[in-house]
PQR file of N, CA, C, O and H, with PARSE charges and radii, in Angstrom:
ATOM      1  N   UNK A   1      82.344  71.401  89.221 -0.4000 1.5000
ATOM      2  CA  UNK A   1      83.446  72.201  89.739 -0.0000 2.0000
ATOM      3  C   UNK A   1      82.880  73.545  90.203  0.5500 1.7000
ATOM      4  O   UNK A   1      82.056  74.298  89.685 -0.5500 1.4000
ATOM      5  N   UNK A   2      83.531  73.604  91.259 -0.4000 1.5000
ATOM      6  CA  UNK A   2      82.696  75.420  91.825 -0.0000 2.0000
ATOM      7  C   UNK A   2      83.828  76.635  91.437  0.5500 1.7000
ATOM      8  O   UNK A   2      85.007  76.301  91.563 -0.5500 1.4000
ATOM      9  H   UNK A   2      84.201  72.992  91.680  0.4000 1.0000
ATOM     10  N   UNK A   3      83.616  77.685  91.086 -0.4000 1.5000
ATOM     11  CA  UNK A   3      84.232  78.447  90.887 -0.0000 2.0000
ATOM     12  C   UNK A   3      84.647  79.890  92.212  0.5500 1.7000
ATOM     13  O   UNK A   3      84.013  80.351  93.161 -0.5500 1.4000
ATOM     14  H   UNK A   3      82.659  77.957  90.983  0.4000 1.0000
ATOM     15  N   UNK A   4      85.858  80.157  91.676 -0.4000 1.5000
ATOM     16  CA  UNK A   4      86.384  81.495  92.779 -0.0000 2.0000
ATOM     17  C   UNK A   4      87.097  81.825  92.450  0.5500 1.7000
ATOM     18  O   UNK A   4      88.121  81.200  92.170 -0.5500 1.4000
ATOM     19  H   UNK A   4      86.372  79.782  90.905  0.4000 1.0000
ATOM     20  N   UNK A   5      86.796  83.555  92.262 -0.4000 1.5000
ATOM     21  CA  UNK A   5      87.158  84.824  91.811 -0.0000 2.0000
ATOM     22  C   UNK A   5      88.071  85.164  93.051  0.5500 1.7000
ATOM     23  O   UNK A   5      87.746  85.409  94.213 -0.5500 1.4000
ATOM     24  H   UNK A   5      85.965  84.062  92.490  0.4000 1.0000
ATOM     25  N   UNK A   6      89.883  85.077  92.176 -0.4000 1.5000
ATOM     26  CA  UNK A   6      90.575  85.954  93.312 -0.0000 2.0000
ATOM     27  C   UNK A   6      91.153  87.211  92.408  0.5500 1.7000
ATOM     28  O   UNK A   6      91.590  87.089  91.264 -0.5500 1.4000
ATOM     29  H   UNK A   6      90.147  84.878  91.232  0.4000 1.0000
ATOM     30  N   UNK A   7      91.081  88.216  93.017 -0.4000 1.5000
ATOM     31  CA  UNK A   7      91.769  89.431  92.466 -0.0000 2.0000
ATOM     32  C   UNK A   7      93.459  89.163  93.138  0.5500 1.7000
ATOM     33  O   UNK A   7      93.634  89.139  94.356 -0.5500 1.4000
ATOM     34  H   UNK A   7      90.726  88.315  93.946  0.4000 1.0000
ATOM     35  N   UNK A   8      94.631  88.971  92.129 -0.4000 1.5000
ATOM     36  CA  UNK A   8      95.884  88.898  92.392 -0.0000 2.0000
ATOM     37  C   UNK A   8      96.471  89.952  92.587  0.5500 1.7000
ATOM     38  O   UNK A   8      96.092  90.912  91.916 -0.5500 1.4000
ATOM     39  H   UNK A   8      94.489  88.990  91.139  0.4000 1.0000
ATOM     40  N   UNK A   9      97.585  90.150  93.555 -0.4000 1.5000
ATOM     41  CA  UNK A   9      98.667  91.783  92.938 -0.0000 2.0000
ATOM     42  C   UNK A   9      99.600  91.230  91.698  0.5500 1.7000
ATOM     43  O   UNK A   9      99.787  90.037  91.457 -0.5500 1.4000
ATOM     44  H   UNK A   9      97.893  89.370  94.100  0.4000 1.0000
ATOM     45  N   UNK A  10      99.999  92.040  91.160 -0.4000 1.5000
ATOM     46  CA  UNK A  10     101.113  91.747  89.912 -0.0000 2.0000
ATOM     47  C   UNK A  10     102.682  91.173  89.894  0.5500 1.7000
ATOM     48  O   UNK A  10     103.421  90.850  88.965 -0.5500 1.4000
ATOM     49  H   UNK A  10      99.847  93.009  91.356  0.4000 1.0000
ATOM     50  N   UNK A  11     102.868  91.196  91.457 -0.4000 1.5000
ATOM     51  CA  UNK A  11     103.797  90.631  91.868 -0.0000 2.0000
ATOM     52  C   UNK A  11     103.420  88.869  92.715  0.5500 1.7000
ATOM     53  O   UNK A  11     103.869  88.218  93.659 -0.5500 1.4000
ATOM     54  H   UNK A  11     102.268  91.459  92.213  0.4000 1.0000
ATOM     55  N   UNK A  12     102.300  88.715  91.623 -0.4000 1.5000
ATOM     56  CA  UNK A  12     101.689  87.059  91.958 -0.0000 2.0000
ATOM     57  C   UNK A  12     101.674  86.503  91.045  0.5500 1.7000
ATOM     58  O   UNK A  12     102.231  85.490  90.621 -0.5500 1.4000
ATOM     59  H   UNK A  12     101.935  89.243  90.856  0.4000 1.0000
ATOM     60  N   UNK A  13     100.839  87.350  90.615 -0.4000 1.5000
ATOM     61  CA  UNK A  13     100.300  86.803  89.343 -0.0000 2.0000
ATOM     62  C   UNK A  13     100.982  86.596  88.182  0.5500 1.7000
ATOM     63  O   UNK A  13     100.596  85.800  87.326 -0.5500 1.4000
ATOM     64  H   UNK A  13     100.386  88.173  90.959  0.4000 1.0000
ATOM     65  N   UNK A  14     102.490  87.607  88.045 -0.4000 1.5000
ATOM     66  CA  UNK A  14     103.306  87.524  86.936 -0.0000 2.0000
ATOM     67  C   UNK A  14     103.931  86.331  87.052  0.5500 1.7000
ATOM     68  O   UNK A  14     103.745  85.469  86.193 -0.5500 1.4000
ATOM     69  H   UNK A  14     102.803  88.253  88.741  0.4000 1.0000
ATOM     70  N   UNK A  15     104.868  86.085  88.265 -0.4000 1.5000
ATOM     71  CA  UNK A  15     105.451  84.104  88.578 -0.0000 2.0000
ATOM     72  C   UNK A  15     104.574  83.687  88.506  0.5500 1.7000
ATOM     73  O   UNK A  15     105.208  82.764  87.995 -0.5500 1.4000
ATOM     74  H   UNK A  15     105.019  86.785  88.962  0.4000 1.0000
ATOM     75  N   UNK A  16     103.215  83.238  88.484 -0.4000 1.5000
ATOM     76  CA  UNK A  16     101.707  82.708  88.619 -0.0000 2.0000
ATOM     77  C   UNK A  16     101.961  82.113  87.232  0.5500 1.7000
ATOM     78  O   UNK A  16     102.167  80.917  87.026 -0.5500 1.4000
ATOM     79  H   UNK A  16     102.700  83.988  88.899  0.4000 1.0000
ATOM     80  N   UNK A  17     101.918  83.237  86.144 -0.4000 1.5000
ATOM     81  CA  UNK A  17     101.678  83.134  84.829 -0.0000 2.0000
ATOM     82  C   UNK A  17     103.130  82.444  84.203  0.5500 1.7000
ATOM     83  O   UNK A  17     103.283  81.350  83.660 -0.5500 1.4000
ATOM     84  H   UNK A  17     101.751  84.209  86.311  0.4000 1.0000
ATOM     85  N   UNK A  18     103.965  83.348  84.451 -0.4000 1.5000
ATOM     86  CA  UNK A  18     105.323  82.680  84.282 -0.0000 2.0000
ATOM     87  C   UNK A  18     105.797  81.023  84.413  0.5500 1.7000
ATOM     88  O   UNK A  18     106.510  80.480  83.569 -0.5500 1.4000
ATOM     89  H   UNK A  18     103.840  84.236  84.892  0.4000 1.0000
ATOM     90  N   UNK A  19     105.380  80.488  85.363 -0.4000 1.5000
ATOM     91  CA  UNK A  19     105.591  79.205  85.793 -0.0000 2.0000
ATOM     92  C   UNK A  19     104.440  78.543  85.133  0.5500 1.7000
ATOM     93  O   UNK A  19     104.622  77.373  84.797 -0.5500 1.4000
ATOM     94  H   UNK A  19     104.801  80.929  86.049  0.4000 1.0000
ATOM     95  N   UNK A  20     103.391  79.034  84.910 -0.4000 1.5000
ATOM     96  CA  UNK A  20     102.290  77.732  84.307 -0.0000 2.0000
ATOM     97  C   UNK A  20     102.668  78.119  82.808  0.5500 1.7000
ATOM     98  O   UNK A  20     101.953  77.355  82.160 -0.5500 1.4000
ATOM     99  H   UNK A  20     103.244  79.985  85.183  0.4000 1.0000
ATOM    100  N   UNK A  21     103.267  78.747  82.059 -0.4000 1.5000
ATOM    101  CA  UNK A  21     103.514  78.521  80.713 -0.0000 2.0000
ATOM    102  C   UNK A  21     104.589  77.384  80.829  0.5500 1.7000
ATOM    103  O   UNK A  21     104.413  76.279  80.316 -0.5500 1.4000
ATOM    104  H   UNK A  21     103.848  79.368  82.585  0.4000 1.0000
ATOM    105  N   UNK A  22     105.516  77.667  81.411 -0.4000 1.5000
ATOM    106  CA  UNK A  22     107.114  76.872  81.455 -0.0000 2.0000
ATOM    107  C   UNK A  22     106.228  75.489  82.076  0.5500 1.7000
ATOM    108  O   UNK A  22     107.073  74.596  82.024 -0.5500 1.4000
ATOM    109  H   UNK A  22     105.658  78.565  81.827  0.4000 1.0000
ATOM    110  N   UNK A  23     105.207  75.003  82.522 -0.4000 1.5000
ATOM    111  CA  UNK A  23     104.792  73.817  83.210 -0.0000 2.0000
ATOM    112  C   UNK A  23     103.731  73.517  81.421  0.5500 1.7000
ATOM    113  O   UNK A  23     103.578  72.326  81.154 -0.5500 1.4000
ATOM    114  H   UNK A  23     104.520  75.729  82.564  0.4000 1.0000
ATOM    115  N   UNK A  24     103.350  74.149  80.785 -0.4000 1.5000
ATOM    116  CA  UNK A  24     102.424  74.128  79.765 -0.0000 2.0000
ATOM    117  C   UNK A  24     101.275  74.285  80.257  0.5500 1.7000
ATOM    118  O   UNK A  24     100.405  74.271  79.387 -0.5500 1.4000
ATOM    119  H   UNK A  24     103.474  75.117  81.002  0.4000 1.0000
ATOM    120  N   UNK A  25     100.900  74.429  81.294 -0.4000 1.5000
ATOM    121  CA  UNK A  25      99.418  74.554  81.672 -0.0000 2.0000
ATOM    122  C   UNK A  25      99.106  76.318  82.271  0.5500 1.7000
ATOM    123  O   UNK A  25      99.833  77.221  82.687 -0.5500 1.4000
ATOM    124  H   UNK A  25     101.607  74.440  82.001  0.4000 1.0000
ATOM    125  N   UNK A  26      97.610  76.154  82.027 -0.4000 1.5000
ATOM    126  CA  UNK A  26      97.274  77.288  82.157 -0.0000 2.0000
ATOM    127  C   UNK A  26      97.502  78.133  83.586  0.5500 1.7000
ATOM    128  O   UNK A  26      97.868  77.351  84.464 -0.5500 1.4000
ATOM    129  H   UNK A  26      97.020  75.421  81.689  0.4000 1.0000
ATOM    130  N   UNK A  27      97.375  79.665  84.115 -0.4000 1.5000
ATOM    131  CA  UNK A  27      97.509  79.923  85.351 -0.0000 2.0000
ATOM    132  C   UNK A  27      96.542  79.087  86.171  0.5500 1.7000
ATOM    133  O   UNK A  27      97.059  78.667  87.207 -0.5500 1.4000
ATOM    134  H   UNK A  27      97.078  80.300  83.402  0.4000 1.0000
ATOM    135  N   UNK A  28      95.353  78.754  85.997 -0.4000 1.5000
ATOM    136  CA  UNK A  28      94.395  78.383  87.001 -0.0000 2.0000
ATOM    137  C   UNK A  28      94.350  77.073  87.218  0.5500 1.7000
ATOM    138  O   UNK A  28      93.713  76.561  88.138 -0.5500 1.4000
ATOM    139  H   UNK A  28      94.933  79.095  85.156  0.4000 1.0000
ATOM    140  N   UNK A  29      95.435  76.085  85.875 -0.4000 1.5000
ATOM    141  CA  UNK A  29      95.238  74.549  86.369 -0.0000 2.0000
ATOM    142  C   UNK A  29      96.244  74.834  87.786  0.5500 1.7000
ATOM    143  O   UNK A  29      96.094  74.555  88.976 -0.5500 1.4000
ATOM    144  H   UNK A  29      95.953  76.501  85.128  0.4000 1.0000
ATOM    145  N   UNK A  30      97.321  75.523  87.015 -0.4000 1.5000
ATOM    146  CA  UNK A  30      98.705  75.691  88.161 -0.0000 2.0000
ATOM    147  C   UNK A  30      97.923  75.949  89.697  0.5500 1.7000
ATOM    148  O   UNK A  30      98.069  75.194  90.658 -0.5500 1.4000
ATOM    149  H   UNK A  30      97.443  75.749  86.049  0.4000 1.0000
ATOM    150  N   UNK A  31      96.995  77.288  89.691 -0.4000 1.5000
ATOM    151  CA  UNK A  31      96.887  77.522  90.675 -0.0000 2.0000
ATOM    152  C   UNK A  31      96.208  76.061  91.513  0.5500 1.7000
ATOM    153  O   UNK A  31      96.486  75.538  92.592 -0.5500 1.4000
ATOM    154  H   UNK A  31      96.876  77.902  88.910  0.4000 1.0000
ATOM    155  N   UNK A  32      95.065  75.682  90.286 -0.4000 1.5000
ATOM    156  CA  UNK A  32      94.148  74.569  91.169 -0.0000 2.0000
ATOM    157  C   UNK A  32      95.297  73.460  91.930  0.5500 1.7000
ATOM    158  O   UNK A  32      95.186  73.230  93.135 -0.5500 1.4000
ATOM    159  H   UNK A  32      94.839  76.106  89.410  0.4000 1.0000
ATOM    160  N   UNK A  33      96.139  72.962  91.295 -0.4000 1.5000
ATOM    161  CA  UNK A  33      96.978  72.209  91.582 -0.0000 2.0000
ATOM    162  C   UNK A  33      97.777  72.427  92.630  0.5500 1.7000
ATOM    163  O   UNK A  33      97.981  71.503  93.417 -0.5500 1.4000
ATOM    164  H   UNK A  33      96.229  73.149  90.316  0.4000 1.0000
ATOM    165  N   UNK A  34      98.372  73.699  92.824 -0.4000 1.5000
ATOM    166  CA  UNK A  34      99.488  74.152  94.508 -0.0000 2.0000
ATOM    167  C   UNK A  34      98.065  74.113  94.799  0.5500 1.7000
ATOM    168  O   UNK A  34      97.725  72.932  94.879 -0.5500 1.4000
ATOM    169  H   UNK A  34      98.206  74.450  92.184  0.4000 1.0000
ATOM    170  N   UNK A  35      96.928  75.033  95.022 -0.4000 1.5000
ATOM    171  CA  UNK A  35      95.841  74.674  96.336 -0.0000 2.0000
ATOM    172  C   UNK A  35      96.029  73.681  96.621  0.5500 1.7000
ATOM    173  O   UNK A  35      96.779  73.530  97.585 -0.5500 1.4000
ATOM    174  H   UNK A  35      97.204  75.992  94.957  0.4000 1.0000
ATOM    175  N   UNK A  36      95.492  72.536  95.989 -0.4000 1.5000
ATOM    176  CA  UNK A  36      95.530  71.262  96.169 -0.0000 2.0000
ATOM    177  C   UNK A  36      96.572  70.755  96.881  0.5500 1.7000
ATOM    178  O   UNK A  36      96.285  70.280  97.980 -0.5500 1.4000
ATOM    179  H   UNK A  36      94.883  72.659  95.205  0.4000 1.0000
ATOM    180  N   UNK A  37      97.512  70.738  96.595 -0.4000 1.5000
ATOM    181  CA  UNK A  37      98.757  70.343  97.314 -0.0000 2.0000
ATOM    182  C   UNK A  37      98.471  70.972  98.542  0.5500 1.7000
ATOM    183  O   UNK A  37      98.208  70.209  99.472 -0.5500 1.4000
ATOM    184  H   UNK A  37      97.745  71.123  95.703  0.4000 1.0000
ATOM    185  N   UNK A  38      98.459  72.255  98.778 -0.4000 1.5000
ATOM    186  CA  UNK A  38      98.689  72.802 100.260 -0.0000 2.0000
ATOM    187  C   UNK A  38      97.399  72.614 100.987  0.5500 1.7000
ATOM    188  O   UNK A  38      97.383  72.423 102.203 -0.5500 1.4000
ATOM    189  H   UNK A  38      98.672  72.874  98.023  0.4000 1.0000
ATOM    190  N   UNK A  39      96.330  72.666 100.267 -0.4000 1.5000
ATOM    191  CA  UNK A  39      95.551  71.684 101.523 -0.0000 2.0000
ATOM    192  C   UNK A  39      95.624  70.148 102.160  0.5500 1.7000
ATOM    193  O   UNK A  39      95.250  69.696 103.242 -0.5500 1.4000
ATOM    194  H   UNK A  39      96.344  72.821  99.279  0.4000 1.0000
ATOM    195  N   UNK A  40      96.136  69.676 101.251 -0.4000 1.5000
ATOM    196  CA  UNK A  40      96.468  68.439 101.606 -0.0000 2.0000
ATOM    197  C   UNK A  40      97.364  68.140 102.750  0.5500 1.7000
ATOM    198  O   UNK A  40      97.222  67.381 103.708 -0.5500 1.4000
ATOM    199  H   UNK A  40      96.440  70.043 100.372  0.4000 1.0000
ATOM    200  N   UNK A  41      98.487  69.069 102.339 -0.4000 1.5000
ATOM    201  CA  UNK A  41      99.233  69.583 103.238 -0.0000 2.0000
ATOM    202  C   UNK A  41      98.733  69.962 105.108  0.5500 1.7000
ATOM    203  O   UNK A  41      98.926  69.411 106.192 -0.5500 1.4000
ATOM    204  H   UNK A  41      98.603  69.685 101.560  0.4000 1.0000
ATOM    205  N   UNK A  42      98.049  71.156 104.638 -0.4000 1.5000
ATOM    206  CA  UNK A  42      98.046  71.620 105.626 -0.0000 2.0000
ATOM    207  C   UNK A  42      96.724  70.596 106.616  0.5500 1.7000
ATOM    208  O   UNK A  42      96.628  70.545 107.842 -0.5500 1.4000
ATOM    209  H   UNK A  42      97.892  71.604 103.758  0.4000 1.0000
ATOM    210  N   UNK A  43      95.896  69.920 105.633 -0.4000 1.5000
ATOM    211  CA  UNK A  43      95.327  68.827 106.349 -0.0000 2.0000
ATOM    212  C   UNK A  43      96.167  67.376 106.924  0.5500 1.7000
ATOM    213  O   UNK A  43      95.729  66.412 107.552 -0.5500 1.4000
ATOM    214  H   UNK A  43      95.975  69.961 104.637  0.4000 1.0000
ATOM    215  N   UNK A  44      97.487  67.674 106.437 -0.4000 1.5000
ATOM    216  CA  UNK A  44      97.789  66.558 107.090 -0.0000 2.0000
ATOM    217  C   UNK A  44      98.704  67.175 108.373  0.5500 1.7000
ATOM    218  O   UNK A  44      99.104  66.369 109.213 -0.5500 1.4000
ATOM    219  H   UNK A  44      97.842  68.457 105.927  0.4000 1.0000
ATOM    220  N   UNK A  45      98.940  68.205 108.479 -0.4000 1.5000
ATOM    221  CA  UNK A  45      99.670  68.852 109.469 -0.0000 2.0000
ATOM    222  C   UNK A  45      98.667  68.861 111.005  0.5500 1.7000
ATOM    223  O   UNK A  45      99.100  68.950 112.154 -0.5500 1.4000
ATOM    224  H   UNK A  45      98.616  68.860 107.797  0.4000 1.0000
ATOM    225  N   UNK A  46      97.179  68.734 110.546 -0.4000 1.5000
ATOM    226  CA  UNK A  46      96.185  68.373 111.218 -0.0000 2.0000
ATOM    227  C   UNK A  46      96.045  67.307 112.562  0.5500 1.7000
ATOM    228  O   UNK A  46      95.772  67.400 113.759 -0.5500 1.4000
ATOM    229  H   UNK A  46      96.827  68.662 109.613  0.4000 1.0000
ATOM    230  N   UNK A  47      96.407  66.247 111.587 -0.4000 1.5000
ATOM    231  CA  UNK A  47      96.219  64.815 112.285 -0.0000 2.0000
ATOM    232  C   UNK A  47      97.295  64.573 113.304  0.5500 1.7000
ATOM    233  O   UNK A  47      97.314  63.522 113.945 -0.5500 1.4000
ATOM    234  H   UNK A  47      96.628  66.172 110.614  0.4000 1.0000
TER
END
């Protein structure tokens, strides 16, 4: 797995944090997971 350092504003990162407790998972599975989705996304907006 490769890693990447994002610096958030506090008006991200607080729903960020907020929503991955209420999901049980941590902020960064949450985050890995919407990336994921929206590239997928936006790779299929591609084709």
């Amino acid at each position: 797995m490769t890693t990447i350092t994002l610096e958030l504003p506090q008006n991200i990162y607080e729903p960020l944090q907020k929503a991955a407790a209420k999901a049980g998972q941590s902020p960064q599975e949450l985050i890995t997971k919407l990336l994921g989705q929206s590239i997928e996304n936006f790779a299929d907006d591609l084709l």
